[in-house]
N, C-alpha and C positions, 0 to 999 in steps of 0.2 A: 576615446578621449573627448571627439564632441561632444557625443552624447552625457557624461558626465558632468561637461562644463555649460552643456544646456539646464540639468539636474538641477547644479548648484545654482547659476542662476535665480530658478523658478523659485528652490528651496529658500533662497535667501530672502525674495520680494515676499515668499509664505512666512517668512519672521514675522511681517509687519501686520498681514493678512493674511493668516491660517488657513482660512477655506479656498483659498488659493489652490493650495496644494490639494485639496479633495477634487475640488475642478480639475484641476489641472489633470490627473490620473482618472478623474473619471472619463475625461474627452479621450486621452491616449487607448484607455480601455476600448472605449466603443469605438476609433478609430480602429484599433485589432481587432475587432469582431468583422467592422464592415471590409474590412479586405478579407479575412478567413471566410466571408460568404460569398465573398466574389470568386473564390478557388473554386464554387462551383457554379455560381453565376445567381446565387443564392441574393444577392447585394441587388438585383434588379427587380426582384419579389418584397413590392412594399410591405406586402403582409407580414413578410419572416421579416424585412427589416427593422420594420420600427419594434417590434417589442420586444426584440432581443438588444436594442442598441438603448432603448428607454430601461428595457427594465439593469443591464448595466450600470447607466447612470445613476439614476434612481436607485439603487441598493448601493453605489460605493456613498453615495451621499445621505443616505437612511437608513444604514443597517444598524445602529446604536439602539432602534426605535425597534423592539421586539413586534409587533401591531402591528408595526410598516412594513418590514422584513415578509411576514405572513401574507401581507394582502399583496405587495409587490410579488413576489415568485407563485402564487397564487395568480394572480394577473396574467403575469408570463406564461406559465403554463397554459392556462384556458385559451390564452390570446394565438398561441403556438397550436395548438389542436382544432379552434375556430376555423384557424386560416388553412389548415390543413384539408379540414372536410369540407367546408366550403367554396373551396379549390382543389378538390379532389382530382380534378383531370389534371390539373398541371402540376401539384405536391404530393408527394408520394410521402411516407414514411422514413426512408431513407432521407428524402432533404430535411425531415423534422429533426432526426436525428441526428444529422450533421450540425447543422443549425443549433440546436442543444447544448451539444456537445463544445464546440465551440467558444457557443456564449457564456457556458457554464465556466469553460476554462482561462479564456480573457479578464472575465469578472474575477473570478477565485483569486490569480493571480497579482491584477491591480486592488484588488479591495486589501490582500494582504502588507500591500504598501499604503495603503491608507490606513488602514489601522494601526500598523507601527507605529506611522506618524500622530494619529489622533489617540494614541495609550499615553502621550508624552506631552506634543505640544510644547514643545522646545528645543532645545538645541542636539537632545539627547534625540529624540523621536527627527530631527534632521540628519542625525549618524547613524539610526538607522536603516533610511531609506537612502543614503548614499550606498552602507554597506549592502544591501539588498542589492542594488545596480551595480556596483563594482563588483563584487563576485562572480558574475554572471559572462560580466562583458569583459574583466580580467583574464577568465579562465578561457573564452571565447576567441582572444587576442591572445594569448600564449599556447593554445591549439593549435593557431591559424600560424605565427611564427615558427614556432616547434615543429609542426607537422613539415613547414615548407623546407624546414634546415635539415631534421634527422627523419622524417617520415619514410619508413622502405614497407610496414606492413597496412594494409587496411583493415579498418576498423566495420564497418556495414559497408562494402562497396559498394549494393545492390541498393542503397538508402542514399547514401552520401559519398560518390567514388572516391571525391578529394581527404576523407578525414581518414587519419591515419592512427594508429595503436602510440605512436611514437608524440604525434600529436595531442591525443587525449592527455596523455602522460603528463604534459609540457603546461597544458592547460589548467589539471588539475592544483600542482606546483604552484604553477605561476597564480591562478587563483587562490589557492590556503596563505602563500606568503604575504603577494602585494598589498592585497587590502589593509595587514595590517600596518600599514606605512598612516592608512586615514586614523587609528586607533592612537596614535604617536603624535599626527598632526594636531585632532582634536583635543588630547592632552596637555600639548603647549599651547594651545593657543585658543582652543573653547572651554573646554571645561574646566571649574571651577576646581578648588580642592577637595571640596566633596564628593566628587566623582571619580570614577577609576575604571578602566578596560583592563577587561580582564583575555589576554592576550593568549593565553592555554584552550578557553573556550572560544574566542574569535578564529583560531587556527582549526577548530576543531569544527565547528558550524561552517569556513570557507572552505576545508575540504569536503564536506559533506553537499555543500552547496555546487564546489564546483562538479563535481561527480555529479548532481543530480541535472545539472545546468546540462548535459552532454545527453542525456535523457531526452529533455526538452527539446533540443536542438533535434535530436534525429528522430521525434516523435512529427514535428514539422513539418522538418526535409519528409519525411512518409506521406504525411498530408498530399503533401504538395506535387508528389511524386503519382499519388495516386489520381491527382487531380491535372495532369501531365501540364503542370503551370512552373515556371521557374522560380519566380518569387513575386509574395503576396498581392505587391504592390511598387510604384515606382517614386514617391517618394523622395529617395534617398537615392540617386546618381549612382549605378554601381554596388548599392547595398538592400534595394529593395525598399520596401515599405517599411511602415511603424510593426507591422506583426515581424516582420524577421529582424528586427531587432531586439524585439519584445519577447520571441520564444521563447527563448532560454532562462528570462527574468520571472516569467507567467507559472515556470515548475519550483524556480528557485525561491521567489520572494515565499511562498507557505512556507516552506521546509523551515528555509530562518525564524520566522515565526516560532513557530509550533519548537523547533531546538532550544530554540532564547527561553524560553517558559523552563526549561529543563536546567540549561547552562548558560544562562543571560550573562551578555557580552559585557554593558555598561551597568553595575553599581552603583549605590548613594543616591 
């Protein structure tokens, strides 16, 4: 629910000033990169960090620009192999590849929230980078209740001991329904009459979403597990850093994407 009401926030002052919001997701992006390289201490190697945390940037804010797109990941790449051989006693392969992987995922994730937003550029392209964040963190908070009230089987214990089959369950649910309370809200009170949520396909993209959101999360917890760190970063009092909040939104926000093209939520 913070986190939402921080969203809205941002999203609102982005009414006045648009590029708000491409900043704003660009910085959270590369903030998730620089703690995923801190799980292996990746974050203290300027080499890997700047041109994974620039070229982030740089692509959620110039990927419209086919030319830039090219010379940016282009860049990255060479920049990522430079530093690699040129540092061959201290970077090995494996940290390239972490590092990669990674930054590829943090980016993927945030850029897909920026594009929503920048295919629209209005109040529509603000519903749906809300719905991107609530799905994620809906179904995240109705795992974590559910799991606590009916949870008796485990789901990866070996991943994540505490999340439960009973849990997931609870998440998923709670993720396809709630969101669509924002579809209802925006109806009465943002959009126009020429607009319409189409509520069969928003059920239908937030269960797909929350499903894939539980993915993300225990693709993480793995990371993390493999990297014997409890979480990202500290941030957040009790919740970690910006990546472990971020996980689950990083698998989800594509998915919404790439579904909406097929069964688009918002109309008119």
């Amino acid at each position: 629910m913070i986190g939402i009401s921080v969203a809205l926030g941002l999203i609102i002052l982005g009414a006045y000033f648009p590029v708000i919001i491409d900043i704003s997701l660009a910085a959270i992006a590369a903030m998730c990169i620089v703690e995923g390289l801190s799980a292996k201490k990746l974050d203290k190697k300027v080499t890997m960090l700047i041109p994974c945390t620039v070229f982030c940037v740089l692509f959620c804010l110039f990927y419209w620009n086919k030319l830039a797109c090219m010379v940016i990941v282009f860049a990255f790449i060479v920049a990522l192999y430079m530093a690699m051989v040129f540092n061959h006693e201290h970077l090995v392969f494996h940290d390239l590849s972490f590092a990669l992987t990674i930054t590829t995922m943090c980016t993927l994730g945030m850029w897909s929230l920026v594009y929503m937003y920048d295919l629209r550029k209005s109040i529509v392209g603000i519903f749906y980078v809300i719905a991107a964040l609530a799905i994620p963190w809906f179904a995240d908070g109705g795992a974590y209740f559910g799991g606590s009230a009916l949870g008796k089987h485990k789901l990866c214990p070996k991943i994540s001991p505490k999340k439960t089959v009973e849990g997931a369950v609870s998440g998923i649910i709670v993720g396809t329904l709630l969101p669509l309370v924002e579809g209802v809200i925006f109806t009465q009170f943002f959009f126009d009459s020429s607009v319409s949520v189409n509520y069969v396909n928003f059920a239908i993209i937030g269960f797909c979403g929350s499903l894939i959101s539980i993915l993300g999360d225990l693709s993480f917890s793995l990371i993390k597990r493999s990297c014997n760190i409890k979480d990202y970063g500290s941030l957040i009092p009790g919740h970690g850093g910006m990546l472990d909040r971020f996980d689950s939104v990083i698998f989800t926000a594509p998915l919404i994407m790439i579904l909406d093209m097929v069964l688009p939520i918002v109309t008119g």
